[in-house]
Structures are given as structure tokens and as C-alpha cells.
GUBASE-52977 format. One record per residue (C-alpha): x, y, z; residue in one letter; residue number from 0. Coordinates in nm, 3 decimals, always signed. Layout:
N
+---------+---------+---------+------+-----+
:      c1 :      c2 :      c3 : rest :  nr :
+---------+---------+---------+------+-----+
:       X :       Y :       Z :    a : NUM :
...
+---------+---------+---------+------+-----+
END
This chain:
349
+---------+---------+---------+------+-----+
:      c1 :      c2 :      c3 : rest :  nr :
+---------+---------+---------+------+-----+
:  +2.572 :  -0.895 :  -1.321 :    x :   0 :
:  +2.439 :  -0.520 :  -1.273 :    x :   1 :
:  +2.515 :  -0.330 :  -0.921 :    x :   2 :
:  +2.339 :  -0.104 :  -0.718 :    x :   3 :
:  +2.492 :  +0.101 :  -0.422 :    x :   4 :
:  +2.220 :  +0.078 :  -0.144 :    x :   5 :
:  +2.225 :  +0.129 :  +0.244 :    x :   6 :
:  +2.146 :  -0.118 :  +0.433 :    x :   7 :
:  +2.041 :  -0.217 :  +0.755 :    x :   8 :
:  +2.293 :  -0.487 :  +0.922 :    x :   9 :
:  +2.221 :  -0.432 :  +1.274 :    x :  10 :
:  +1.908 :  -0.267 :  +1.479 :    x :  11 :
:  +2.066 :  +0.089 :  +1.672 :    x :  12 :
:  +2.342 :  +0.104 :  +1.429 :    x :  13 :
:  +2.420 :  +0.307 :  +1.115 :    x :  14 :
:  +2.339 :  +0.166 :  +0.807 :    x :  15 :
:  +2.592 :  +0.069 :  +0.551 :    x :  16 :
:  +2.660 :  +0.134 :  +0.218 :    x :  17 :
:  +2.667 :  -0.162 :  -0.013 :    x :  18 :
:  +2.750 :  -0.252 :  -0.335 :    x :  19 :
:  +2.489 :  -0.537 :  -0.362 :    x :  20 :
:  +2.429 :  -0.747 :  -0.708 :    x :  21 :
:  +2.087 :  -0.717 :  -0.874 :    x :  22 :
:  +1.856 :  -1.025 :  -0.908 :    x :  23 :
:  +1.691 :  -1.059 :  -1.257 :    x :  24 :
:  +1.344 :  -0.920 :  -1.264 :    x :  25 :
:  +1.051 :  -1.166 :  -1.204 :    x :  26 :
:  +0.728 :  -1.140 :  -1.362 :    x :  27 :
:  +0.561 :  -0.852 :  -1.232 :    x :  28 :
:  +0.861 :  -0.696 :  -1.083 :    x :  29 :
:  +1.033 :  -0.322 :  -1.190 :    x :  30 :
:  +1.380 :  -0.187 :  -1.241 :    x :  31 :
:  +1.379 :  +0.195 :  -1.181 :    x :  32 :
:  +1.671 :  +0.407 :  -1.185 :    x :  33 :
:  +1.608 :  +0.649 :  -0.821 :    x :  34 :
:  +1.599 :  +1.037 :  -0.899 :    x :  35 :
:  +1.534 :  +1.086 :  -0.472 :    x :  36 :
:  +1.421 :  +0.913 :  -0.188 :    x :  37 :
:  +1.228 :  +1.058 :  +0.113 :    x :  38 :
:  +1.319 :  +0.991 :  +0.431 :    x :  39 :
:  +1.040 :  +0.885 :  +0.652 :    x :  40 :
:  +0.983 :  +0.859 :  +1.082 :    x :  41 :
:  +0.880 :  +0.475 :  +1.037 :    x :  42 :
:  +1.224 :  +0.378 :  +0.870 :    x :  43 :
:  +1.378 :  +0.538 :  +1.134 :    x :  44 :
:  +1.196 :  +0.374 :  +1.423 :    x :  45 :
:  +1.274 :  +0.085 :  +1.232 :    x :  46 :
:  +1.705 :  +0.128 :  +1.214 :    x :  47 :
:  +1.642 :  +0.221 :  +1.607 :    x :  48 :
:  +1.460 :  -0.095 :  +1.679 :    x :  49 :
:  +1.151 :  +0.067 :  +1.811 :    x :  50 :
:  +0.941 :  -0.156 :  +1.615 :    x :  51 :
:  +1.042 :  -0.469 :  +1.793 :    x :  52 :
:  +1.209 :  -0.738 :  +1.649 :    x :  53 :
:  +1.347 :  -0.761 :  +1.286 :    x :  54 :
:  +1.355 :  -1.127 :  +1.102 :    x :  55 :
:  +1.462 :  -0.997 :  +0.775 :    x :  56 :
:  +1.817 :  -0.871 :  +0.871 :    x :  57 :
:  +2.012 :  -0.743 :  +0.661 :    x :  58 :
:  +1.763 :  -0.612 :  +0.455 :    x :  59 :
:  +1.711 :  -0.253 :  +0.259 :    x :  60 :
:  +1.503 :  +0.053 :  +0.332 :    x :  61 :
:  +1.310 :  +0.324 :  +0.241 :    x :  62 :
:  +0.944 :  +0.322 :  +0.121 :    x :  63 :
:  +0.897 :  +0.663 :  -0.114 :    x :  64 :
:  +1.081 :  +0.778 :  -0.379 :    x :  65 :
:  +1.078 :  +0.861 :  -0.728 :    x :  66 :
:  +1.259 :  +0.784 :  -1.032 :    x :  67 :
:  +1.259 :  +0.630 :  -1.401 :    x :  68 :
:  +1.188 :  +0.314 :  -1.499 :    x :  69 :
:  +1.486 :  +0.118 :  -1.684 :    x :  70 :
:  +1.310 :  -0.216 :  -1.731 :    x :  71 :
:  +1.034 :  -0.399 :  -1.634 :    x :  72 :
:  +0.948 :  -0.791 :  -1.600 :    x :  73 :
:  +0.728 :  -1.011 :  -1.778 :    x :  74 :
:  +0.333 :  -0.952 :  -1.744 :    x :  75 :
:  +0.411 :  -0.565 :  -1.603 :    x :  76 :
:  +0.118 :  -0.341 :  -1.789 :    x :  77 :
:  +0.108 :  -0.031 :  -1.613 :    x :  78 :
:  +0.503 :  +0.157 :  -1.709 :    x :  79 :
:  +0.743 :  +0.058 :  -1.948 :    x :  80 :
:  +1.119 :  +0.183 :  -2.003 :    x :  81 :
:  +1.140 :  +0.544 :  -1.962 :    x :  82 :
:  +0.848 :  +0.644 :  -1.776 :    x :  83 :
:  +0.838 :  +0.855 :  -1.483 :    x :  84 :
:  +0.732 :  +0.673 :  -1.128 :    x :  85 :
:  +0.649 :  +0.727 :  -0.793 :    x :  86 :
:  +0.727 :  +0.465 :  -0.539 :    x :  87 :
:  +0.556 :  +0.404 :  -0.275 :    x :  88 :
:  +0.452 :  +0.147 :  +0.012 :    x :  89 :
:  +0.080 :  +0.196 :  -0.052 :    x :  90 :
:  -0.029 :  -0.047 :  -0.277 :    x :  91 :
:  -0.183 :  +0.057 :  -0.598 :    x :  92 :
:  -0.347 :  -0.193 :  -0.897 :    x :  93 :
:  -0.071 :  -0.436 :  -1.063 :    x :  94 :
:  +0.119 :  -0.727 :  -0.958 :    x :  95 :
:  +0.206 :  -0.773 :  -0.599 :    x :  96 :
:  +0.501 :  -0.934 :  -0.581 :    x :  97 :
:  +0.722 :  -0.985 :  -0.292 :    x :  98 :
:  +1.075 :  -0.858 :  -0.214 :    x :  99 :
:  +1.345 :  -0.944 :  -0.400 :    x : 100 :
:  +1.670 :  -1.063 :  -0.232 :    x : 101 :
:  +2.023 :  -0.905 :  -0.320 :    x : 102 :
:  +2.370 :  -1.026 :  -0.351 :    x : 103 :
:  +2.667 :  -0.896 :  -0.081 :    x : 104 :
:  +2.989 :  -1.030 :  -0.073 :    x : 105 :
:  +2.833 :  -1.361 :  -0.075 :    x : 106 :
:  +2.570 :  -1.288 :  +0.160 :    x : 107 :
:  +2.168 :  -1.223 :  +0.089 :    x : 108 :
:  +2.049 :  -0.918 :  +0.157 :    x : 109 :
:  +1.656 :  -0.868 :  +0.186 :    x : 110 :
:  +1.406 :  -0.634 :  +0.013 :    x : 111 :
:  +1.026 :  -0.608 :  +0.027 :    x : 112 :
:  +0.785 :  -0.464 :  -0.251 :    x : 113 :
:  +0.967 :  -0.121 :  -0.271 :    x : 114 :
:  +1.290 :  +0.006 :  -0.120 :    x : 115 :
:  +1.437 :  +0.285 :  -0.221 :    x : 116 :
:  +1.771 :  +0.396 :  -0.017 :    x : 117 :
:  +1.918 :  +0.302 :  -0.317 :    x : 118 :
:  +2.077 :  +0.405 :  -0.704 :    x : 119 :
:  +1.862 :  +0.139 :  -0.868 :    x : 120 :
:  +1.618 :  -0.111 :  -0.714 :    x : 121 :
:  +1.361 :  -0.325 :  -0.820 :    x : 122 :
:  +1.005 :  -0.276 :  -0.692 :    x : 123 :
:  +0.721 :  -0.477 :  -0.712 :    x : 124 :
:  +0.445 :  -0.338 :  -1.020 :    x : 125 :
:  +0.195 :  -0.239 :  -0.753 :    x : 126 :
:  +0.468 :  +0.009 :  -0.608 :    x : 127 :
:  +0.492 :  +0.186 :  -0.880 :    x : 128 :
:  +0.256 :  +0.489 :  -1.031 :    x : 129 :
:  +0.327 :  +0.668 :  -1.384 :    x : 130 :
:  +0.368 :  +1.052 :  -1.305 :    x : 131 :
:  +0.424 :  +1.290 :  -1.604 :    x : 132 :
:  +0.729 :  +1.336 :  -1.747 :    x : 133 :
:  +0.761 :  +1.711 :  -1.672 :    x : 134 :
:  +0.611 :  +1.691 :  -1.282 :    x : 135 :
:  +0.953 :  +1.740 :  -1.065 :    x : 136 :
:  +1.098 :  +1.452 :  -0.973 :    x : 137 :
:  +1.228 :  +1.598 :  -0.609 :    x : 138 :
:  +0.866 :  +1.664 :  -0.551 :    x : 139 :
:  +0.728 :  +1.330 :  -0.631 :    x : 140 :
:  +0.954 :  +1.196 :  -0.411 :    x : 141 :
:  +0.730 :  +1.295 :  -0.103 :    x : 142 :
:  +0.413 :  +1.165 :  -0.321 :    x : 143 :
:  +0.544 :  +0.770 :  -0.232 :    x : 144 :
:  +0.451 :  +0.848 :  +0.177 :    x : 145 :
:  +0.476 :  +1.205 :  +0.362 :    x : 146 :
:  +0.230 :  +1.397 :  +0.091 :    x : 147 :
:  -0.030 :  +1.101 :  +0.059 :    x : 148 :
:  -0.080 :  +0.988 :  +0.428 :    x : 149 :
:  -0.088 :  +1.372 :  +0.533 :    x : 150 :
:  -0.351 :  +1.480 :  +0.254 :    x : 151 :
:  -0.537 :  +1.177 :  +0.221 :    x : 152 :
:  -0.569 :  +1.171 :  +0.569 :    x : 153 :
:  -0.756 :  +1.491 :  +0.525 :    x : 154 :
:  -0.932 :  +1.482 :  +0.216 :    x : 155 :
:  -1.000 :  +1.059 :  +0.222 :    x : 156 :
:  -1.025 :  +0.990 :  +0.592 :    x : 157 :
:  -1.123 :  +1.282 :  +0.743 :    x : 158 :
:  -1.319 :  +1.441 :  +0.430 :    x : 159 :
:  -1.271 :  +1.802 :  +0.573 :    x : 160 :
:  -1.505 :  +2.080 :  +0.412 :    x : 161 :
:  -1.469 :  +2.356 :  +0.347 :    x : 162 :
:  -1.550 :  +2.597 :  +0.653 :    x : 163 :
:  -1.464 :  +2.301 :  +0.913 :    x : 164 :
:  -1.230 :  +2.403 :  +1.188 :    x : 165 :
:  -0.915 :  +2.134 :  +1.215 :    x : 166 :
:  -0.567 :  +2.077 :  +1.438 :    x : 167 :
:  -0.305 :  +1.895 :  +1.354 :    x : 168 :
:  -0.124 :  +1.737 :  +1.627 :    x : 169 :
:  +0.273 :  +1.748 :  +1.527 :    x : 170 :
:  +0.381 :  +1.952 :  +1.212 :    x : 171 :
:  +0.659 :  +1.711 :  +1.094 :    x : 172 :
:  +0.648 :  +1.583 :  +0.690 :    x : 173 :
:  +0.309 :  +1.435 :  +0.691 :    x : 174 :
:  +0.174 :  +1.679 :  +0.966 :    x : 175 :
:  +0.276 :  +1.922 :  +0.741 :    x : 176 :
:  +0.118 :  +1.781 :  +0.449 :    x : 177 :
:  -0.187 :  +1.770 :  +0.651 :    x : 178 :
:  -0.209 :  +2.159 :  +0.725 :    x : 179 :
:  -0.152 :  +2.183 :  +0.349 :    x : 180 :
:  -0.465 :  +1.965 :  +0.261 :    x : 181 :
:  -0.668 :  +2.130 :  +0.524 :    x : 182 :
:  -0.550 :  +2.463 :  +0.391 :    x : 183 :
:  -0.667 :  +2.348 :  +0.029 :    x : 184 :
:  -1.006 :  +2.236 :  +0.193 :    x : 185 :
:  -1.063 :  +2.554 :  +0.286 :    x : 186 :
:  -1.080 :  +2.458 :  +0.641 :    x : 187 :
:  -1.078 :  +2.751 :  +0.921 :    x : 188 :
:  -0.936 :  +2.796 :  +1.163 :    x : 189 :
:  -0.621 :  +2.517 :  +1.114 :    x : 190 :
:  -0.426 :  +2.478 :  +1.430 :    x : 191 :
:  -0.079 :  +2.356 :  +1.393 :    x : 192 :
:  +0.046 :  +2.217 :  +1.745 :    x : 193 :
:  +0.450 :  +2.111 :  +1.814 :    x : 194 :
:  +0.712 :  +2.148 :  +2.050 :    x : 195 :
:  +0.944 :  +2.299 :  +1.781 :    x : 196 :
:  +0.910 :  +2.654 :  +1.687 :    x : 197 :
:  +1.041 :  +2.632 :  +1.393 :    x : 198 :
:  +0.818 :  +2.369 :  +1.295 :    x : 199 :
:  +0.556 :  +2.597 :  +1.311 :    x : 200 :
:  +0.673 :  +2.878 :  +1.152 :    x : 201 :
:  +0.676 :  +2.602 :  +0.861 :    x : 202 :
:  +0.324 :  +2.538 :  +0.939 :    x : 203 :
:  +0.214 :  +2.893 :  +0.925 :    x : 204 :
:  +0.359 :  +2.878 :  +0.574 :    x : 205 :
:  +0.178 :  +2.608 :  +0.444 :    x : 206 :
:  -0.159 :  +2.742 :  +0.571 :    x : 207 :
:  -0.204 :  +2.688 :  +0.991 :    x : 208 :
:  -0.407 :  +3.039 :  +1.091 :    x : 209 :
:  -0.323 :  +2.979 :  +1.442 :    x : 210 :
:  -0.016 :  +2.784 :  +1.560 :    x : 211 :
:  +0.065 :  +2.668 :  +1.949 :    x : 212 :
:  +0.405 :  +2.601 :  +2.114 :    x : 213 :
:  +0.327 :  +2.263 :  +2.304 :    x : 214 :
:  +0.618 :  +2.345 :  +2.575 :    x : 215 :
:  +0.456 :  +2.690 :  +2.663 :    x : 216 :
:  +0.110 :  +2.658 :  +2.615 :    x : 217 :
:  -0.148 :  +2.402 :  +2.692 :    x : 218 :
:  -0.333 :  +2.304 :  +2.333 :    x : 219 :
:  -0.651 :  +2.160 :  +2.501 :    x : 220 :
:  -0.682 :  +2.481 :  +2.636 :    x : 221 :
:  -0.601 :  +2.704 :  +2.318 :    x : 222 :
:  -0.819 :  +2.507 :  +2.099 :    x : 223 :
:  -1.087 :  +2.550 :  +2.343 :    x : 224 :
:  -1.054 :  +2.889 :  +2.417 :    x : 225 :
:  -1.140 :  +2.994 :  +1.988 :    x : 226 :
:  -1.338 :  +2.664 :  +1.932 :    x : 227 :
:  -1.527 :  +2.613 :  +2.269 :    x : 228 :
:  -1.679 :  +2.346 :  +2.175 :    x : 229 :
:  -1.390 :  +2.174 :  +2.015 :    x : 230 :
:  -1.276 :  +2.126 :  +1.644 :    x : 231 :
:  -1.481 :  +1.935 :  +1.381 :    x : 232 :
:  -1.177 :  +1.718 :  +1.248 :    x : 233 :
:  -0.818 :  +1.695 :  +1.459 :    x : 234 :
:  -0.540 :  +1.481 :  +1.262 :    x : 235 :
:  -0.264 :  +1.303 :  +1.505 :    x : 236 :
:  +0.093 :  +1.305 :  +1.336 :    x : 237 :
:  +0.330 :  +1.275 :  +1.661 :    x : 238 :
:  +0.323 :  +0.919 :  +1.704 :    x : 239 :
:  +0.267 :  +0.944 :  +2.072 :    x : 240 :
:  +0.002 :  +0.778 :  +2.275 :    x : 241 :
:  -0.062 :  +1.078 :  +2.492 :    x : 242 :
:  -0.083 :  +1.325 :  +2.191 :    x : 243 :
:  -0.351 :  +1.096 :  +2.058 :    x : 244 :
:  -0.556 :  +1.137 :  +2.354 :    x : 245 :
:  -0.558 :  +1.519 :  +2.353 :    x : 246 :
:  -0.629 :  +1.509 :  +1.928 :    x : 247 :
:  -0.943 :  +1.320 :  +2.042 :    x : 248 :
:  -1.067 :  +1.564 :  +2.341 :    x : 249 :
:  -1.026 :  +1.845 :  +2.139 :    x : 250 :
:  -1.269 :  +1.753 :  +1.929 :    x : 251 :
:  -1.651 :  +1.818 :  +1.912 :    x : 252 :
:  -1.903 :  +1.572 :  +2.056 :    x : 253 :
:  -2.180 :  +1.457 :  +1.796 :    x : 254 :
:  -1.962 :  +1.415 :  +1.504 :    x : 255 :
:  -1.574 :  +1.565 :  +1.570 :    x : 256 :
:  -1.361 :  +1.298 :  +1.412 :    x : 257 :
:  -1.013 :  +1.247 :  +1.545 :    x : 258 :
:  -0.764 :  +1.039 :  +1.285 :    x : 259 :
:  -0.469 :  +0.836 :  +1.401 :    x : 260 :
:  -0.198 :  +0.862 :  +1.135 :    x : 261 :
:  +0.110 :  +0.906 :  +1.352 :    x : 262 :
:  +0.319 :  +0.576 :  +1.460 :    x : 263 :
:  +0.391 :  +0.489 :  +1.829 :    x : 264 :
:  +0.649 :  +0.279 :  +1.920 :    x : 265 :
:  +0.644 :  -0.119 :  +1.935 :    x : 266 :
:  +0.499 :  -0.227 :  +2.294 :    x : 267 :
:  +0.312 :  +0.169 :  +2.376 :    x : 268 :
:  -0.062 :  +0.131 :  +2.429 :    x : 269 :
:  -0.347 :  +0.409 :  +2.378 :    x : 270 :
:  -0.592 :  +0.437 :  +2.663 :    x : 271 :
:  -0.928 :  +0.622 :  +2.617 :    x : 272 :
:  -1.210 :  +0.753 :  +2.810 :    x : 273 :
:  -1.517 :  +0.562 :  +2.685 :    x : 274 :
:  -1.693 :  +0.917 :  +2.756 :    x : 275 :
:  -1.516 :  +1.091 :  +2.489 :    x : 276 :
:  -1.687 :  +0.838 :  +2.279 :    x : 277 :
:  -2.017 :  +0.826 :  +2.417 :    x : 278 :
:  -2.045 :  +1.199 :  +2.311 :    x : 279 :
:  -2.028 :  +1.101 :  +1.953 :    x : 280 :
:  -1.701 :  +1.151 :  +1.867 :    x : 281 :
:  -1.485 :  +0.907 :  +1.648 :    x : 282 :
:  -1.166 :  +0.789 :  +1.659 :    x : 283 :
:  -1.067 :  +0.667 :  +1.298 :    x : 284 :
:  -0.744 :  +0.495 :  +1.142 :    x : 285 :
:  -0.601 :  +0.557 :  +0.827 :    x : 286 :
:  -0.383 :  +0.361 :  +0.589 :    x : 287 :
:  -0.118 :  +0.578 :  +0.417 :    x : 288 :
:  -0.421 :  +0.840 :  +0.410 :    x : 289 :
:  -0.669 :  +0.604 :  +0.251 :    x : 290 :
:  -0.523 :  +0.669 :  -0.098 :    x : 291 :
:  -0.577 :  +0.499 :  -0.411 :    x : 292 :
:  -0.243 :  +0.605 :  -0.619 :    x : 293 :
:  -0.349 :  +0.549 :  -0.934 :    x : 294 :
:  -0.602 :  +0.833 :  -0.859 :    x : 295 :
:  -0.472 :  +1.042 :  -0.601 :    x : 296 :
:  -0.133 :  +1.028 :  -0.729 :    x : 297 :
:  -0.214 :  +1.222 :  -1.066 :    x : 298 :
:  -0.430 :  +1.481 :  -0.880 :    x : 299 :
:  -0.224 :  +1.549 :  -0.602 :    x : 300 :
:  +0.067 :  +1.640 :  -0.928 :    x : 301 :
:  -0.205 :  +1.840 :  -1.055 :    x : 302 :
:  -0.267 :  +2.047 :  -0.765 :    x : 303 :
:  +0.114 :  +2.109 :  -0.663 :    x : 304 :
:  +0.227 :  +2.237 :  -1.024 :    x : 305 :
:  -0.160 :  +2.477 :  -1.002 :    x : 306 :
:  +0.005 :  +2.589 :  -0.678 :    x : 307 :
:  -0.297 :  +2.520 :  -0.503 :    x : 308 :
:  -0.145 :  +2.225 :  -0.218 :    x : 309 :
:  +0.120 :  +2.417 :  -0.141 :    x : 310 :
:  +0.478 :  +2.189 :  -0.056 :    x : 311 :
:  +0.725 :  +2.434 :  -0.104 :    x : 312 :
:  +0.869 :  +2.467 :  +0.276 :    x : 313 :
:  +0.939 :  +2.095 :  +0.250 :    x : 314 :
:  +1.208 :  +2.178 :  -0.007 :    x : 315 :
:  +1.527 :  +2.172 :  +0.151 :    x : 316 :
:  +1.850 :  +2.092 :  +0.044 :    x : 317 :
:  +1.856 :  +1.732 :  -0.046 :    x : 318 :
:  +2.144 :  +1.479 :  +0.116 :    x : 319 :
:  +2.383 :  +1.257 :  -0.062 :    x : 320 :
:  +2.311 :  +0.812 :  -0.029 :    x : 321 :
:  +2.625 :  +0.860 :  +0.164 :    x : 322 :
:  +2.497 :  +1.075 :  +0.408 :    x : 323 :
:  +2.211 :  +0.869 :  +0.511 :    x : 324 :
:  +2.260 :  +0.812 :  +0.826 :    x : 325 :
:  +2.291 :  +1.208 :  +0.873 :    x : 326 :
:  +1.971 :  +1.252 :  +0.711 :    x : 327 :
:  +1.840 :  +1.010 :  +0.984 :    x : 328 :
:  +1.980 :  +1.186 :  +1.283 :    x : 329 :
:  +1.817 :  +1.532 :  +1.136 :    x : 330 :
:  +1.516 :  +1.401 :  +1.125 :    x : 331 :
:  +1.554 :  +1.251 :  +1.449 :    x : 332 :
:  +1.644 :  +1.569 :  +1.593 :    x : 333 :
:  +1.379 :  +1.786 :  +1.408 :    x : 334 :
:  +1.617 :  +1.945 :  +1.214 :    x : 335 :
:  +1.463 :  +1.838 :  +0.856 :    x : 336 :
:  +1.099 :  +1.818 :  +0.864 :    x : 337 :
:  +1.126 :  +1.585 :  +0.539 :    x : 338 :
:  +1.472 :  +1.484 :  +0.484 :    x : 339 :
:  +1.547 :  +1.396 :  +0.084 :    x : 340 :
:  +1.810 :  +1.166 :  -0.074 :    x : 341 :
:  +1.932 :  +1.265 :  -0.388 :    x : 342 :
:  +2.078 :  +0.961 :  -0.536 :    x : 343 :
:  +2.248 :  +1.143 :  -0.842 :    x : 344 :
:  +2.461 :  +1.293 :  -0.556 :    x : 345 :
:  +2.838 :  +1.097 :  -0.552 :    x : 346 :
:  +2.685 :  +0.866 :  -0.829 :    x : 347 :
:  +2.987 :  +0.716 :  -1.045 :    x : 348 :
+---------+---------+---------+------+-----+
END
């Protein structure tokens, strides 16, 4: 029986463990991949700190983007084979959808769903998966399985910026980021970046933002307003907070300023709007992982990193080992990583 170290999540509020949990054999449609890195993402961690409610699935595995190379795959699998290079992701792409697979610990079960990837090897369901070139960096495509996707699609998909649009993005963490980067490519102007971390922003201003505000010393309403008096054509939300949503929406322009929810709030908070902000024409829109289809944006958004023209650099920082996952957590938590990465070749045996 073949192992795989993984973290797991025991407990909701407390650190995940390391485990050394038994592999299942693969069922039709299902994929073996050996992980190169894993991203880090705010939605696992509101999930280890219980702020999505209730979890029926304990223990169970996480992470939902990563990137690695495919050692096997199950009966009836068409799109990889052995060797290929993969992106893995929660956003569902053509294939089999297959559910999660259940591990082995110590005589336990340990859930999975379609794609987890806090782990050295773990099997993924075949509509998780997306064929990358061989020669596209596989610490990069890491952020393609969530933070990159939801914070460009959400730009070029959802929001369909042009070029010459004016657009803020509300919180400049991974995907925010990736947002400022996609409205950058778009040729938007001017791109706010708003945050209550400097340091964040300076990031921003990297990756494209032409005007940047300190959310703890200045009031954005007011800022956007005072260059775009009439209000931005597209604003994208990334904080996850209720209240931030609210502003993204009023600082947008009546008769057609769009305003697109991608950040999440926690389980039980409630967004309240003004039915005027509405009646001027604006929209409020949703967006699923950026609206992406991976077996089409995937490939272009490779494309456009290695032409150096969606610009993801400042998101490469030095990556953590598996056993240091619960300190890649806490540095998210704390805004000290805007993207924290797992490399799982780190400590491997």
C-alpha cells in the first residue's frame, strides 16, 4: 500500500497535522499526481478557523490549488496520462467528476473531496486537473489552481474590463493582486489598489495599481471620487468583508459601473444594500473562481505570464516546507505572505 504525507484537519481552531495516510486505489476517472507546490488560499483558512460554520467531513484534507505531475491515472481518464504536467484546481474543468476519495490513518478514514493538495501525492478527481506545458514553472502554476484565475477572470470574464476603463480593487491580497495584474493587462486606467497594509500596496503598485490608498488613513470613497467624480466603471471586492463590499459598489458609476463580489465573508455575515445604488444602474455581480473555463484560460493565462505581459512576479516569495503549514497559515492570516506557497519537495524522504 503506497503513502502520502498530508496535513490534515482533525479539529476546527486547531493546527493541522501531519499524517502519514494510505492511498486508496484510483477509481475510474480519478488521478494520482505527484505535488511540485501548493498555494495557500484565505478560504482554507477560514475553513481550519471554523468561520465557515460547521464541518461534517472531519478529519478530512485541504488545499484546493496546486500543481504537479501526474504518476497515474484511472480507468476512462482522457485528458493527462503519466508524466504530464497539471494544474489543480477547485474550478471544475471538462472530464470526470468524481467525488473525494477517502484515506487510511492509523485505522481511521480520513476525507478528501475532488482535489486536495496539502499533500506529497494525492489523488484528484479528472475534472481537477488541466495539462500545462512541460517547461511553464511549476511554482507559478501553482497559483493558476485559485489566486491567479478568480483574480483575472474576475476581470477579464466577469467584469470584461477594456481597455481605457477606470477600476479599484478592494483588498490587494493573492487574488486582489491578481486582479490589479489583469486590470493592468486590460489596459485599464486609472487602477486603484485599496488595503489597510502598506506593504500590500507597495506590491500592488508593482503589479500595475497607478494610484494606491491606505484604508486606515484615508477614506477610499472619497479618493476614488475625488480623480473619478463620477465613480469607476468596474470595482472588484477581494476583502471578504460585508462593509468593503458596500463601498466597492458606491464607488462605482451609475448607468453601467459594475461592482464584482469575489472576496469570502464569514459563515453567518450578511450584505445590506441601498436599493438606490441600484436604481442608478449599477450592478452588483458574482463570480465563480473568476468565471473561468480551465481548459481555456488555463493555457492562456501560461501564455501571458512566460510573454511577461500578466505580470506575477511580487507573488514569488520564498516557498514553505508541508511541515510548516500551519506557519504558512498564520502568515497569511497576519498579512505577512500575500500568497503563501508549499513546496512539497521540501523535507520529502
Amino acid at each position: 500500500m503506497s503513502t502520502t504525507t498530508a496535513a490534515v484537519l482533525e479539529e476546527l481552531g486547531r493546527p493541522l497535522v501531519l499524517a502519514e495516510l494510505e492511498i486508496p486505489a484510483l477509481k475510474p476517472g480519478q488521478v494520482l499526481v505527484d505535488m511540485a507546490f501548493s498555494g495557500v488560499c484565505h478560504t482554507q483558512l477560514l475553513e481550519c478557523r471554523g468561520y465557515r460554520g460547521a464541518d461534517p467531513y472531519l478529519p478530512h484534507c485541504l488545499g484546493h490549488e496546486g500543481s504537479g505531475v501526474v504518476l497515474a491515472v484511472g480507468a476512462m481518464v482522457r485528458k493527462c496520462q503519466a508524466g504530464d504536467h497539471v494544474v489543480l484546481s477547485w474550478i471544475k474543468s471538462s472530464g470526470a467528476n468524481e467525488p473525494g476519495s477517502v484515506y487510511r490513518w492509523r485505522g481511521r478514514e480520513v476525507n478528501a473531496g475532488g482535489v486536495t493538495t496539502f499533500a506529497r501525492q494525492t489523488v484528484a478527481s479528472e475534472n481537477r486537473i488541466t495539462v500545462i506545458p512541460a517547461d511553464f514553472d511549476l511554482r507559478d502554476a501553482a497559483l493558476l489552481g485559485c489566486a491567479a484565475p478568480t483574480g483575472v477572470g474576475a476581470v477579464l470574464n466577469t467584469a470584461q474590463v477594456r481597455p481605457g476603463e477606470s477600476v479599484a480593487v478592494f483588498g490587494v491580497g493573492g487574488i486582489g493582486l491578481c486582479a490589479v495584474a489583469a486590470a493592468n493587462f486590460s489596459g485599464a486606467t486609472p487602477i486603484f489598489a485599496i488595503d489597510l497594509e502598506e506593504r500590500r500596496l507597495a506590491c500592488a503598485r508593482q503589479m500595475g495599481a497607478t494610484h494606491t490608498i491606505l484604508a486606515t488613513e484615508k477614506d477610499p470613497l472619497a479618493e476614488i471620487k475625488r480623480i473619478c467624480p463620477q465613480g469607476v466603471d468596474k470595482a472588484i471586492e477581494a476583502s471578504g468583508r460585508p462593509a468593503v463590499m458596500q463601498t466597492a459598489l458606491q464607488s462605482v458609476r451609475g448607468q453601467g459601473g459594475a461592482a464584482v463580489v469575489i472576496g469570502n465573508a464569514h459563515h453567518g455575515e450578511m450584505l445590506a444594500i441601498d436599493p438606490a445604488e441600484l436604481n442608478q444602474g449599477k450592478r452588483l455581480l458574482g463570480s465563480w473562481g473568476g468565471d473561468n473555463q480551465p481548459d481555456r484560460d488555463f493555457p492562456r493565462y501560461c501564455r501571458l505570464i512566460t510573454a511577461g505581459r500578466l505580470n506575477l512576479a511580487p507573488l514569488r516569495t520564498p516557498p514553505f516546507p508541508l511541515d510548516q503549514i500551519n506557519a504558512a497559515l498564520s502568515a497569511l492570516e497576519e498579512h505577512r505572505v500575500a500568497r503563501p506557497l508549499i513546496d512539497l519537495e521540501l523535507g520529502r524522504n
